[in-house]
N, C-alpha and C positions, 0 to 999 in steps of 0.2 A: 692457496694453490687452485687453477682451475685449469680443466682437459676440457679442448673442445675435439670433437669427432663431427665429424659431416656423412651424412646417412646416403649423400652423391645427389640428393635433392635440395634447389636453392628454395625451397619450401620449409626446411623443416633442421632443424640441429636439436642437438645436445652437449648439454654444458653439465661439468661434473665439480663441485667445488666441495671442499675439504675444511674440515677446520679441528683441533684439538680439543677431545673429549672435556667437559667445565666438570671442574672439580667439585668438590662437595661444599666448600665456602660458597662457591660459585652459584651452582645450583641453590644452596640457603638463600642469597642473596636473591638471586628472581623469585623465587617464591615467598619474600616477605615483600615484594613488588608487588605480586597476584595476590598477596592474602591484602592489601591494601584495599585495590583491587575490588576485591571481595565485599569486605566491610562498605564500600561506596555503593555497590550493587543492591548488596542485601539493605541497609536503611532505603533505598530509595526503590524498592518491591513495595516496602509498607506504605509508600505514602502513595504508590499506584493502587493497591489493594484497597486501601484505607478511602480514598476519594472517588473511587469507581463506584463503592460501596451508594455515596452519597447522590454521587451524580445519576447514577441509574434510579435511583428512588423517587427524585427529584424530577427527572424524566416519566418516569409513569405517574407520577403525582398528576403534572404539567396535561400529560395526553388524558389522566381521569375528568382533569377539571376541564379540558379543551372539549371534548366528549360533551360534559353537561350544558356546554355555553354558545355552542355551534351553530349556527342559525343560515339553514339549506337556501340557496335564493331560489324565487322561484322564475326571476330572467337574467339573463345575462349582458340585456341589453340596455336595463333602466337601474340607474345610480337613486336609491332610496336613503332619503337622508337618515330615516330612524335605525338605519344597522351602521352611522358613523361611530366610530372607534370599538365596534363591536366581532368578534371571529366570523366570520363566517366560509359558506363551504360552497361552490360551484366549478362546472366541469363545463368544458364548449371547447372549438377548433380555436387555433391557434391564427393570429394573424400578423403581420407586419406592414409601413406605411410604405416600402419600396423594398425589390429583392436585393440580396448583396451581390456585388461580381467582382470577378479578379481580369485587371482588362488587357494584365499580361497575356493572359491563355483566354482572352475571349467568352468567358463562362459566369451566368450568371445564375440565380436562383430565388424564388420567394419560401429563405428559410429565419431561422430566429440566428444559428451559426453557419458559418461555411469555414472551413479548416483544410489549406493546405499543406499537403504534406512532402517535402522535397526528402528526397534519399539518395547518397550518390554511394558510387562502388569502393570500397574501401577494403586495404588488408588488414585484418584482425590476427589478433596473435593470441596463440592458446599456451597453455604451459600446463604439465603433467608431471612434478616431483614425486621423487619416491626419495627415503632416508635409509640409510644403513651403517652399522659400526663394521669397520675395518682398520685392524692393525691399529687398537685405541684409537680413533679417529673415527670423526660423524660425518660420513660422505653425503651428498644430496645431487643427487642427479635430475635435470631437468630439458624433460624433451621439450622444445619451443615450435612448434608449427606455425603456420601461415596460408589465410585462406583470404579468398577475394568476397566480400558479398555486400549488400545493399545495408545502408546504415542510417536512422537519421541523425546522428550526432556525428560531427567529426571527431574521426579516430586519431587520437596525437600519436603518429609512428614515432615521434621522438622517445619514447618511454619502452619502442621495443628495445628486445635484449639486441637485435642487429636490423639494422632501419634499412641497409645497404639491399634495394632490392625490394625494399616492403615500404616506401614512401609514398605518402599520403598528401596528399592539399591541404596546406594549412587553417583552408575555409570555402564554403559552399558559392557558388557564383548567383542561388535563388536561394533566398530564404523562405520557409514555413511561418506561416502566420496564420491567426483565426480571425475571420472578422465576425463581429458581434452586432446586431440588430440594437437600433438606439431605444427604441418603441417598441416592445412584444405587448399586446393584445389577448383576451380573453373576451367576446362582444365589446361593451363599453371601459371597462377594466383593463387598467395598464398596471404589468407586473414589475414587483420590487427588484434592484439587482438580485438580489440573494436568490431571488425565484427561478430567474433569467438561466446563473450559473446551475441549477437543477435540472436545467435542460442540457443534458447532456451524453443521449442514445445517440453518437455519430454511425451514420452509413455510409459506405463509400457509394459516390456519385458514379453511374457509367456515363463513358464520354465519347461510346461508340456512336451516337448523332452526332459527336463535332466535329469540325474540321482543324487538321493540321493550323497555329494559330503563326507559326514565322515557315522561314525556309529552314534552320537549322534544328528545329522541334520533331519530330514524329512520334506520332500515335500509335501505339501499341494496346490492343486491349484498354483498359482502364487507367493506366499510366500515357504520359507525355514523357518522352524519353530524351535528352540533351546527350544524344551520341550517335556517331559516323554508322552503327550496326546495332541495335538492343540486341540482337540477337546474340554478340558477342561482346559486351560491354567491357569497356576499360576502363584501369583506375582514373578514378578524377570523374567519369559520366554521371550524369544525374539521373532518375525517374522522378516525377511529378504524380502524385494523386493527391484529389480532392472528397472530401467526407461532410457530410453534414447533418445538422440535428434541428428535428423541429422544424418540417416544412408546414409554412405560414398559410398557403397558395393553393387552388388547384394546378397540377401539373399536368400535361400530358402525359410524360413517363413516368412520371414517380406517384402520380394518382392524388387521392382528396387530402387534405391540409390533416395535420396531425391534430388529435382529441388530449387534453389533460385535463387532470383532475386538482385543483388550487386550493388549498384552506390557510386563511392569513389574516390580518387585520382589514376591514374597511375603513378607509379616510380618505375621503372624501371619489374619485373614481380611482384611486390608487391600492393598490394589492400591497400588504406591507407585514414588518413582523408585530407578532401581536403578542405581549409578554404577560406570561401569566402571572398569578398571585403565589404559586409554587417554587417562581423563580426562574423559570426558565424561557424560552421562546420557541414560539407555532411560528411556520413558514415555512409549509408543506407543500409538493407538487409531488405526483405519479404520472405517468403515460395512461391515458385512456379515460373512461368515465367509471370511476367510481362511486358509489356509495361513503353517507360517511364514516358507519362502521368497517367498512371496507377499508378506509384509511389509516381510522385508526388502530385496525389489527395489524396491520402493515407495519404502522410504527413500533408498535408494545415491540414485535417480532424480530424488526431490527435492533431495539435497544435491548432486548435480550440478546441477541448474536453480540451486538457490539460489549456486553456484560460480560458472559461468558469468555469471550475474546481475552479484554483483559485483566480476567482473573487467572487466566493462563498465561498471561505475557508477566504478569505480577507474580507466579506460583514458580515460572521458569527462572524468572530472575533471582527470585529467593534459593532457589536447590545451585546456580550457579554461583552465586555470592558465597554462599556457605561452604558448598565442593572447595573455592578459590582459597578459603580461609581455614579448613583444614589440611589442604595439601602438606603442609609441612611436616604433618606425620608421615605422608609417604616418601615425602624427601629423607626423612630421617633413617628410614630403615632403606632404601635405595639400592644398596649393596645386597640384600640377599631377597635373590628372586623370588622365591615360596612365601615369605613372608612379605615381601612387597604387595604380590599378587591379591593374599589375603586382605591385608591392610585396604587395598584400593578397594574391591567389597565392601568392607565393612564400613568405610568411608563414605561411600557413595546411598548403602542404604540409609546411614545416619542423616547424610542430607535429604534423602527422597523423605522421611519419616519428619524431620525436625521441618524441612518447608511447607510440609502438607498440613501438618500442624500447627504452626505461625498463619500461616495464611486462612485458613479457619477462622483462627483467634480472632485476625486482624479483623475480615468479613464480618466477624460476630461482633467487634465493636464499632463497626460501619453501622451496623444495624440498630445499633443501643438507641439510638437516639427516636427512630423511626417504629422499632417494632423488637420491644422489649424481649419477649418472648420467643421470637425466630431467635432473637440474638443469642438467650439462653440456650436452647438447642442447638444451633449450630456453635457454641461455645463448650459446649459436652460433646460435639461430635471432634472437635477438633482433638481430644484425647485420645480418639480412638488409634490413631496409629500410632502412640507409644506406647500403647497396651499390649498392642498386638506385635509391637517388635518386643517389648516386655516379657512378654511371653513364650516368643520365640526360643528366647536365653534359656540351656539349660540349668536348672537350678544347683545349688553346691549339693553338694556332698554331704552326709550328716557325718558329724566328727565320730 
């Protein structure tokens, strides 16, 4: 069953759809779905837990022994043969053999990227359900609005809940593209792709020195606009801006050529990655001049953020798997609210305690192999919260 109401704006409905309370088989049945589910979720926390474990070790191993083997140039303009296939670390302005330009819009530039960004006006649709029982039955109500705004993807109005009025173009009349510099430059040193795609602090371009580049284009601020009015744009209009990264050049406006800091393999004038004995691979670039402790604090720094990260994307996984894989106890008692209530508590601590604890373990047998010792302590600590929920429990009664 479904009630539509019109709120008297062609911006915005509400749609009310009904369906018949699912019975207790019913319910059993999805939830031996989600405890499926569950089981898929939780084995596969461990094997995120378990290889993070590795890969971050392996990574500061890689940056310790990169550290001992680094070898500072002291030009950057003369290729010496005795640091062939050896790390090394050197900083200078950036350069390229010609700027890039789009000759659509007239605009060029001596950078490493130049990235256009097309956006046209599109209506987007929002949706706001709410659920509620009524008369045994699970109502769900959903206001659907409708708003006009700048997009870079096309919005498929086919997938609104009422297209009639909120139609969209099926496709943009200018596509967005980047272009990339074949040659980026270091003094004599030409950088590896992988260095290349490092480059990537975009700024947007001002394009208040260009001129209008056809009759049907106008300039607005920082945008190229493809409409009768920017100031009142309609659907289907486009906005154009342009962004870029890594000016190679001096400019007029945009000032002296950009500084980075490189540490990668030498072979022969080519900047490349350089694989350690740890296992892993250096092909490093920062913005600016660095030092090379400077660098490699940088790194340790990220691969700790990036560690951390996902020992919680691993720790989350695990308390959801397991929530997924108990539900069934709450399904069961369903029927009486006070005890449901409970149940879903005590449910929920059980999982926050049993994944904080697994994921420990897990961490701790990450460690075994690398650093015997952490592993044992963080293998004692991973007890600590069943103790503590342990403990919690009031004890029986003496007979």
């Amino acid at each position: 069953l479904q009630q539509f109401s019109d709120t008297g704006s062609r911006k915005e409905h509400v749609k009310i759809s009904s369906e018949t309370k699912p019975g207790f088989l019913e319910r059993l049945s999805e939830t031996s779905g989600g405890m499926l589910m569950g089981l898929v979720t939780f084995l596969l926390s461990f094997y995120l837990l378990f290889t993070n474990e590795g890969r971050a070790l392996r990574t500061a191993k890689s940056l310790d022994e990169g550290l001992s083997l680094v070898i500072p140039l002291d030009s950057i303009h003369s290729v010496f043969q005795q640091n062939e296939g050896r790390l090394v670390h050197l900083a200078g302005a950036l350069s390229t053999p010609k700027p890039l330009f789009d000759p659509s819009y007239g605009l060029s530039i001596q950078a490493v990227k130049l990235k256009r960004n097309v956006e046209m006006y599109q209506w987007v649709e929002y949706e706001d359900s709410t659920e509620y029982e009524e008369n045994g039955e699970i109502k769900k109500e959903t206001k659907y609005s409708y708003n006009t705004e700048w997009k870079s993807e096309v919005v498929n109005s086919r997938n609104f809940d009422r297209e009639i009025g909120h139609k969209n173009p099926s496709a943009m009349a200018v596509e967005s593209f980047t272009a990339v510099s074949p040659n980026v430059q270091i003094g004599s040193f030409f950088l590896s792709k992988g260095l290349v795609d490092k480059i990537d602090d975009f700024k947007q371009l001002s394009l208040s020195h260009l001129e209008d580049p056809h009759a049907d284009v106008t300039r607005g601020g920082d945008y190229f606009y493809h409409s009768e009015n920017p100031r009142r744009p309609e659907v289907g209009d486009l906005r154009v801006s342009f962004f870029y990264a890594g000016l190679s050049g001096d400019d007029p406006h945009l000032g002296s050529a950009d500084k980075v800091t490189v540490i990668a393999g030498q072979r022969g004038d080519q900047l490349v990655p350089y694989h350690t004995k740890s296992g892993d691979v250096l092909q490093i670039l920062y913005p600016g001049e660095l030092s090379v402790e400077e660098v490699f604090q940088k790194e340790h720094e990220s691969n700790t953020m990036k560690t951390w990260a996902l020992r919680a994307a691993g720790w989350l996984a695990m308390f959801v798997g397991i929530s997924l894989m108990t539900r069934i106890f709450y399904t069961l008692v369903d029927w009486f609210p006070v005890v449901r209530d409970l149940v879903n508590i005590g449910l929920k601590a059980f999982a926050f305690c049993v994944a904080t604890s697994l994921s420990l373990l897990t961490i701790s047998l990450g460690w075994l192999f690398y650093r015997p010792l952490w592993a044992l302590l963080i293998g004692l600590l991973s007890a600590v919260p069943i103790v503590v929920a342990k403990s919690r429990v009031p004890p029986k009664k003496q007979q």
